[in-house]
C-alpha positions in Angstrom: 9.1 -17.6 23.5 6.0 -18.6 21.6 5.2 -21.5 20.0 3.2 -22.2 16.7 0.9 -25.2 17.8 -1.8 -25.6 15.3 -2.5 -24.3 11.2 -6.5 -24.6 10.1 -7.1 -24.4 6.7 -10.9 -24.2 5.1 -12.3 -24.0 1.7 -15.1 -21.1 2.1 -17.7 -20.9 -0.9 -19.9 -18.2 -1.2 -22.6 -18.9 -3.7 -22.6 -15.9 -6.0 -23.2 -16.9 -8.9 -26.8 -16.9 -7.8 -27.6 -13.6 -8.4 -24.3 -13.2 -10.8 -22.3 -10.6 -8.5 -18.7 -11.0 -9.7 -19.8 -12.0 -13.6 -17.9 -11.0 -16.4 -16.9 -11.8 -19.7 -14.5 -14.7 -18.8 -15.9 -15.8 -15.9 -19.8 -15.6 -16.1 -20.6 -18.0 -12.6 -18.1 -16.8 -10.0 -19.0 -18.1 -6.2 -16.5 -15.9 -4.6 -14.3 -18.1 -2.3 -11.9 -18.2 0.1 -8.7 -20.9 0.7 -9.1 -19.6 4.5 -5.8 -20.0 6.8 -5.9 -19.8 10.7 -2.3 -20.4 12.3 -2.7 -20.7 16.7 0.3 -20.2 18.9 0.3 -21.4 22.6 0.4 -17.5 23.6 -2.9 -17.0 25.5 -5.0 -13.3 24.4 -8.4 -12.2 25.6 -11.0 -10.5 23.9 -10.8 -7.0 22.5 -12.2 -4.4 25.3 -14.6 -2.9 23.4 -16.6 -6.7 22.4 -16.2 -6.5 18.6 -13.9 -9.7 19.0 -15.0 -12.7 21.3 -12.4 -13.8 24.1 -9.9 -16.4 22.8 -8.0 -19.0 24.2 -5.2 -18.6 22.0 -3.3 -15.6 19.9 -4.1 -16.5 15.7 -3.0 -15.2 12.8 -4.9 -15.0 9.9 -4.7 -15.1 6.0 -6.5 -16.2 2.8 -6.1 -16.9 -1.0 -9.3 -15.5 -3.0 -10.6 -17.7 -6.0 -13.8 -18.5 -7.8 -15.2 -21.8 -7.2 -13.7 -24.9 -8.2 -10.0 -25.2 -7.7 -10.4 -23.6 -3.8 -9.7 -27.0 -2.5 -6.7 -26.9 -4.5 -5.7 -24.4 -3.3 -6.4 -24.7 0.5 -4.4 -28.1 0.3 -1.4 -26.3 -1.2 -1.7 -24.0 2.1 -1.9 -26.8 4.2 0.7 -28.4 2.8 3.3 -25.8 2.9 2.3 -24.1 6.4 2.4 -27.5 8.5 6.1 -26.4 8.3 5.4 -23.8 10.4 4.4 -26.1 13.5 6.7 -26.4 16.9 8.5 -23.3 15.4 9.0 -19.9 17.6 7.2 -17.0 16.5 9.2 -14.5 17.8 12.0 -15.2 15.3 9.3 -15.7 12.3 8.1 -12.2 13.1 11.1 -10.6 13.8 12.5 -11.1 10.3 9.8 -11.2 7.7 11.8 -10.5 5.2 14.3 -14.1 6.2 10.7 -15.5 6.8 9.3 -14.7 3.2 12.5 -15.8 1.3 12.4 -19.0 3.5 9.5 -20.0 1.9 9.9 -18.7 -1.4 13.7 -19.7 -1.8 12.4 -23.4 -1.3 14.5 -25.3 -3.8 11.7 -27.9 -4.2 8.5 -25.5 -3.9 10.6 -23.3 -6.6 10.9 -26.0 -9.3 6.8 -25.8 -9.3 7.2 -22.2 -10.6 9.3 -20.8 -9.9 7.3 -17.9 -7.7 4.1 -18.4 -9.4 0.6 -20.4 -9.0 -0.8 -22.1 -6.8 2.3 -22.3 -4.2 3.2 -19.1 -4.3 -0.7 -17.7 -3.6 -0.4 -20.5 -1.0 2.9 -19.0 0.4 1.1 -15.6 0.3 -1.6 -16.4 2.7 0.9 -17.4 5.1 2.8 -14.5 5.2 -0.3 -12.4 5.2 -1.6 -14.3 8.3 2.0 -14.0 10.1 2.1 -9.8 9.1 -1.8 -10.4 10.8 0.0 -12.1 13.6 3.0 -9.3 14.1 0.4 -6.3 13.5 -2.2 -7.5 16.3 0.9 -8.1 18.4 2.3 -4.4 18.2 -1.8 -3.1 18.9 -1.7 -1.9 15.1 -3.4 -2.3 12.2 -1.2 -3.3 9.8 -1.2 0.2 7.6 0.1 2.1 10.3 2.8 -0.9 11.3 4.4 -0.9 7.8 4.0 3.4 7.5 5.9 3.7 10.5 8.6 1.2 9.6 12.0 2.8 8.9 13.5 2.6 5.3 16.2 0.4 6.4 13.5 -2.0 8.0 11.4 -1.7 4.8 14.0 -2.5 2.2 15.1 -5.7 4.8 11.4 -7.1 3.8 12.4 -6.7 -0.1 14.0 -9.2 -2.6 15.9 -7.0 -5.3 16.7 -10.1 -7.6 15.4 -9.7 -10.8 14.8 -6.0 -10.5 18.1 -4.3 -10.4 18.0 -3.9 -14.1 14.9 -1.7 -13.4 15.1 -0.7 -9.9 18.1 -1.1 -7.4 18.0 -1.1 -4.2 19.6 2.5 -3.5 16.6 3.7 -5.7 14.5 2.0 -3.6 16.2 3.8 -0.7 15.7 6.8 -2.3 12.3 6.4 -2.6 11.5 5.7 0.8 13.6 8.6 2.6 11.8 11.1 0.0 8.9 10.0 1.9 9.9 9.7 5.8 9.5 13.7 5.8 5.9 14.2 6.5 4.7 11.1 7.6 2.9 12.0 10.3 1.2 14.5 8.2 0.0 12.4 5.6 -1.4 9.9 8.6 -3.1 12.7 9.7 -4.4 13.5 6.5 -5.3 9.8 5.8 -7.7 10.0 8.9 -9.2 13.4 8.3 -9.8 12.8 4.5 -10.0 9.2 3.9 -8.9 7.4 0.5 -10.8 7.7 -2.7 -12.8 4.3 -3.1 -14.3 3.8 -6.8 -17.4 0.9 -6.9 -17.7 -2.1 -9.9 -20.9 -3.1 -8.1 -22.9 -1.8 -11.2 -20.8 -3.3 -14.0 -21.5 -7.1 -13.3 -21.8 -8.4 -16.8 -24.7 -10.5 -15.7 -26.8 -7.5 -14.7 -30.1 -6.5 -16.4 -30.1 -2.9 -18.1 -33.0 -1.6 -15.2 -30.2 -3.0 -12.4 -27.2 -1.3 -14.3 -29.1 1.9 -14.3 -29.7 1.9 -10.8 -26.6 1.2 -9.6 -24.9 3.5 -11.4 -27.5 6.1 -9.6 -27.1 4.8 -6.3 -22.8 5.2 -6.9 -23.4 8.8 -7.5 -26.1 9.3 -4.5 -23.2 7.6 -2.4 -20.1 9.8 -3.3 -18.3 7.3 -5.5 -15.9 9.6 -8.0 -15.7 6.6 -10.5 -17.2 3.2 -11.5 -15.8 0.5 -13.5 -17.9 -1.6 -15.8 -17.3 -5.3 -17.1 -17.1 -5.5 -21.0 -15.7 -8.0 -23.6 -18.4 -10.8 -24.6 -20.7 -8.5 -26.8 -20.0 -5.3 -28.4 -23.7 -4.3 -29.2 -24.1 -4.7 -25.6 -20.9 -3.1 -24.5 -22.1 0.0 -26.1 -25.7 -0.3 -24.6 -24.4 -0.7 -21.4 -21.9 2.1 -21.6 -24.3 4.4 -23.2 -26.5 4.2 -20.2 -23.8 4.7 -17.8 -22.9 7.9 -19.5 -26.2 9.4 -19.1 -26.8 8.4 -15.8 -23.1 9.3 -14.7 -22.9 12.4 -17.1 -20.2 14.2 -19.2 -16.6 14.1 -17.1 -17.3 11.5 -14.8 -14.8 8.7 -14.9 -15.9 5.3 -16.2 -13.4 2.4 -16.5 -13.8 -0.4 -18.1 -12.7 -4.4 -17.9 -12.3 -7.1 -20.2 -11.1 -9.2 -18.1 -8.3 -10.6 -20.5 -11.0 -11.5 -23.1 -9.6 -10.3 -26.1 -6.6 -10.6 -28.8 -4.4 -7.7 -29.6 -5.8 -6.3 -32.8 -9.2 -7.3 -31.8 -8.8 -5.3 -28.3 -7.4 -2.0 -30.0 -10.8 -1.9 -32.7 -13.2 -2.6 -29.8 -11.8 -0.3 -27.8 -11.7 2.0 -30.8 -15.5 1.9 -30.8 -15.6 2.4 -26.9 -13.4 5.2 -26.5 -16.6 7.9 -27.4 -17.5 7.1 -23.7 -14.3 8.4 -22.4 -13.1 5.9 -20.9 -10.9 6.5 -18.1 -9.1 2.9 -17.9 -9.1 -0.6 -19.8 -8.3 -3.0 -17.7 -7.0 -6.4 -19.0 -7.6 -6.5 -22.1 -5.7 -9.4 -22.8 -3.5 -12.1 -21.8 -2.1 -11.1 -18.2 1.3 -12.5 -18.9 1.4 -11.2 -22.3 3.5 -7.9 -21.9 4.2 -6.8 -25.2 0.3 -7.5 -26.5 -1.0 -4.5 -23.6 2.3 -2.4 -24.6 1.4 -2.9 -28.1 -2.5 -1.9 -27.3 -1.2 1.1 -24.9 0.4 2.8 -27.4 -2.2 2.0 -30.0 -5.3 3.3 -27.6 -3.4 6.7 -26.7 -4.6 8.8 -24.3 -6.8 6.1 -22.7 -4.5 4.1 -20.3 -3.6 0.9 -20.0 -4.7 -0.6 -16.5 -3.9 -4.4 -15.3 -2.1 -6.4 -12.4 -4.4 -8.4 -10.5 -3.0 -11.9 -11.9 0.1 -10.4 -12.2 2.1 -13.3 -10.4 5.4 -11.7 -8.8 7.2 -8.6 -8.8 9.7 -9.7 -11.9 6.5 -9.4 -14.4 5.3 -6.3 -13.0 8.6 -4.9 -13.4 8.2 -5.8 -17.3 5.4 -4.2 -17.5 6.4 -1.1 -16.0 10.0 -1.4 -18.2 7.8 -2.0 -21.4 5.2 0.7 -20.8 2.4 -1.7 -21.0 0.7 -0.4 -17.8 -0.3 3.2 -17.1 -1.9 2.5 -14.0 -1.0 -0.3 -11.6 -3.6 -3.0 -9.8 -2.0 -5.3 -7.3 -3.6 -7.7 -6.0 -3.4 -8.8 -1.9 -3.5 -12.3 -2.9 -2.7 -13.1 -6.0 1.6 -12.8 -4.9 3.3 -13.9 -2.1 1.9 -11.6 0.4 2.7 -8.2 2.0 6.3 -8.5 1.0 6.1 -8.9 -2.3 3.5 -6.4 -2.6 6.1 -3.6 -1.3 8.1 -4.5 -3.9 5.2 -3.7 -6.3 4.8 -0.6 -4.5 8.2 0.7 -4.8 8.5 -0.4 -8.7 5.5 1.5 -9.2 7.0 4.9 -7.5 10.1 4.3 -9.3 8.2 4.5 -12.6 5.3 7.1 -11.9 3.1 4.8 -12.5 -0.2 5.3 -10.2 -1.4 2.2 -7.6 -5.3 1.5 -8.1 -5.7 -2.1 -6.4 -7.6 -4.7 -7.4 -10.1 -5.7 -4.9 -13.2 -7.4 -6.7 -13.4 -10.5 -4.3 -14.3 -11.8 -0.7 -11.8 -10.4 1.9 -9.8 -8.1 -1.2 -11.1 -5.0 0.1 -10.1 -5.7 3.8 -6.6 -6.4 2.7 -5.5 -4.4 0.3 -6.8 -1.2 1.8 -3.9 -1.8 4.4 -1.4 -1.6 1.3 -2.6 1.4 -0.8 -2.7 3.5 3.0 0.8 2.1 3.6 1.5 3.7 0.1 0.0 7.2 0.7 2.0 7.6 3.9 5.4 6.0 3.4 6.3 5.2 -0.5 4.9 7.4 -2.7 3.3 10.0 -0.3 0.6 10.5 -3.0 -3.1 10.3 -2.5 -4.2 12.1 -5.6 -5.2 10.0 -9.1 -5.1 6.9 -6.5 -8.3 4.7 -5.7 -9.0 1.3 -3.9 -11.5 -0.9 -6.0 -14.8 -1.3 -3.6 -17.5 -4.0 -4.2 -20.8 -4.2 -1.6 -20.3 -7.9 -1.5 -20.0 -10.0 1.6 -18.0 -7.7 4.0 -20.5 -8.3 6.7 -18.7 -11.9 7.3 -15.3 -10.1 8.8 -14.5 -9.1 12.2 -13.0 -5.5 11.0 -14.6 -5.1 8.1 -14.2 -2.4 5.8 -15.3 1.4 6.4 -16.4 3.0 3.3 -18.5 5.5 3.2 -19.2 8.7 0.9 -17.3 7.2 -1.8 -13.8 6.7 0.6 -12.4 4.1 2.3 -11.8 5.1 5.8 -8.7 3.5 7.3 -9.6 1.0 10.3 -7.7 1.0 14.0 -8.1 -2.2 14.4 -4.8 -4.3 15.0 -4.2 -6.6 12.3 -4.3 -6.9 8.8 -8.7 -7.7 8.6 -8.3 -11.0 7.5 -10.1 -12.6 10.0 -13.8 -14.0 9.6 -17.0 -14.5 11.2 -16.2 -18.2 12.7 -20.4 -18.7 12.1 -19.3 -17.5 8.3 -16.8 -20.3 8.2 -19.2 -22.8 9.5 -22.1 -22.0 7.5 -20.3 -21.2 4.2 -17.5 -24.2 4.6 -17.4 -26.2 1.0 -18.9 -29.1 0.8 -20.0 -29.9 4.2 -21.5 -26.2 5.4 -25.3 -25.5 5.7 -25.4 -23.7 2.4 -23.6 -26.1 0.2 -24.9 -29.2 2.1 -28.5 -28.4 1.0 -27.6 -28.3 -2.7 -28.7 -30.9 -4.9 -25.5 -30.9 -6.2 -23.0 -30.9 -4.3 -20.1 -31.3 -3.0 -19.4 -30.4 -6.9 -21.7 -27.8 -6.9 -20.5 -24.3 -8.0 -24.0 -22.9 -9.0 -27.1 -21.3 -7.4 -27.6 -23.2 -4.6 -31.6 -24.7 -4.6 
């Protein structure tokens, strides 16, 4: 047996608000951070064969909560906090039983009465069970997409809490679901290699971007394969139509443009700007209010018919999704690989969403997002829904360069890694130079440790 010896927790700034990557019209000055978690076990590992990792003295697991800025620290003390517990116990048992792991930690009587399964604790709780699935997947020589695909349906409903959702979704539907798919899952691996997953890019739709920048983004999307892009609208309407007009004519008739509010506006005021937008043909709007207001985006789906409905990525557990999904208030699903508590809940999600037809499109706008949630939507393709068509991972060119495994995408698809593990883990020069307040880049900033802005 194992032994958990050590948890490391670091708050990880990246300074994007700098050049505005990640602006939009609720959050105009995002520095794209990371509440980083490293947990160590006394089981000794060596360095992959091939050099991409360096030679450790110890086997780590590793997981993260995104955020924006101020609040990481809040956030990376709520990790701490909670995963201490996991000191001096056995792994082997932890990873054995993830689904007794995750209700462990989520059944907490005491962390419960702060939510109960929302916020800060039950992000928190998510990066620990992300960094333990990291921790089982590098283990069994996987990456994680491929451990969960070939999971049987008896082991993948063990991982799933059905309270709350029986009323929607039982867990015999569930079961149905996943032995629909166990025929031909080798196939659709096979396929999932050959062919890739459809990527779409919202690295021309910062609403912080100059019209010249928009332009030639939305070029270089098309020159590399990208089948859709995703623009960030909601603080002007003038501009909104500006900016979508010159998407249009760079992108041309047909091609799929989304757009994002990012929760910016009421009901009635959502349904007449999006009124004026829909000449653009839109293909989604995303958010376009409150994200815990379900009956405001049913209200606004059915008054915006045939455009859908997208939103999920502060979705907080499965029991609102399911609402939304019971409501008709989403037409197109976008978890989020940190924003619940983990790779277990995010099955759940999965499996609502297959229950209801309802297409998985996940949010990935964020450091690390794309790394994680690739392993989800794959997992989906192969072993819930068995469907790769009218499916697309979210892909921004930010910051990928600081991860170990980072992601492969190329002519507009993600490519799925065969790496073991879940990518979570970073760059330890990343960590030290990007560490809030005390790393070389915030260090030097006039303002800081407060700082939150471009760094001088």
């Amino acid at each position: 047996m194992s032994i958990i010896t050590a948890i490391d927790v670091l708050d990880v700034r990246f300074p994007t608000s700098a050049s505005l990557d990640g602006s939009d019209a609720m959050n105009p000055d995002p520095d794209y951070s990371a509440a980083y978690l490293t947990i160590e076990t006394d089981a000794p590992v060596a360095g992959a064969d091939d050099g991409s990792m360096p030679a450790a003295t110890a086997e780590t697991g590793h997981g993260f909560v995104f955020t924006i800025g101020r609040g990481n620290d809040v956030q990376a003390n709520a990790i701490r906090v909670i995963a201490e517990r996991l000191i001096g116990r056995e792994v082997e048992p932890l990873l054995a039983d993830m689904g007794a792991t995750w209700r462990e930690f989520v059944h907490d009587s005491q962390l419960r009465w702060l939510g109960p399964e929302k916020g800060v604790s039950h992000m928190a709780i998510g990066a620990i069970i992300n960094a333990l699935w990291d921790l089982k997947a590098t283990r069994a020589g996987l990456p994680l997409w491929e451990l969960l695909a070939r999971m049987s349906t008896e082991e993948i409903l063990s991982l799933v809490d059905f309270r709350y959702l029986t009323d929607f979704m039982t867990r015999e539907d569930a079961r149905t679901i996943l032995r629909r798919a166990e025929s031909g899952k080798d196939a659709r691996i096979e396929r999932l290699r050959e062919c890739g997953y459809a990527a779409y890019t919202t690295t021309p739709g910062w609403l912080g971007y100059s019209d010249e920048k928009l332009t030639r983004l939305c070029r270089e999307a098309l020159e590399a394969g990208f089948g859709q892009i995703k623009l960030k609208v909601g603080a002007d309407r003038a501009d909104d139509i500006r900016r979508l007009s010159i998407a249009r004519e760079v992108c041309g008739p047909g091609f799929p443009i989304a757009v994002d509010a990012n929760q910016r506006w009421e009901t009635a005021e959502a349904i007449d700007w999006i009124g004026e937008l829909a000449q653009f043909d839109l293909h989604w709007v995303e958010e376009p209010t409150s994200p815990d207001d379900v009956l405001s985006h049913a209200d606004i789906q059915a008054a915006i018919e045939p455009v859908p409905v997208a939103t999920g990525e502060h979705c907080q557990n499965r029991i609102l999704f399911k609402q939304f999904l019971r409501a008709d208030a989403l037409r197109v699903m976008q978890i989020d690989a940190s924003r619940v508590a983990g790779v277990n809940e995010n099955i759940a999600n999965l499996l609502l969403a297959a229950h209801a037809g309802v297409p998985v499109c996940p949010h990935a706008g964020g450091v690390g997002l794309c790394e994680l949630v690739q392993h989800l939507s794959m997992f989906d393709s192969i072993a819930v829904s068995g469907e790769l068509d009218g499916r697309c991972i979210e892909f921004v060119d930010h910051l990928h360069e600081h991860f170990f495994d980072p992601v492969d995408v190329r002519n507009g698809r993600y490519w799925p890694t065969g790496a073991p593990g879940a990518s979570a883990r970073m760059k330890p020069e990343a960590l030290r130079r990007f560490q809030f307040p005390d790393g070389p880049e915030w260090s030097r900033s006039v303002s800081a440790p407060d700082a939150t802005g471009p760094l001088q």
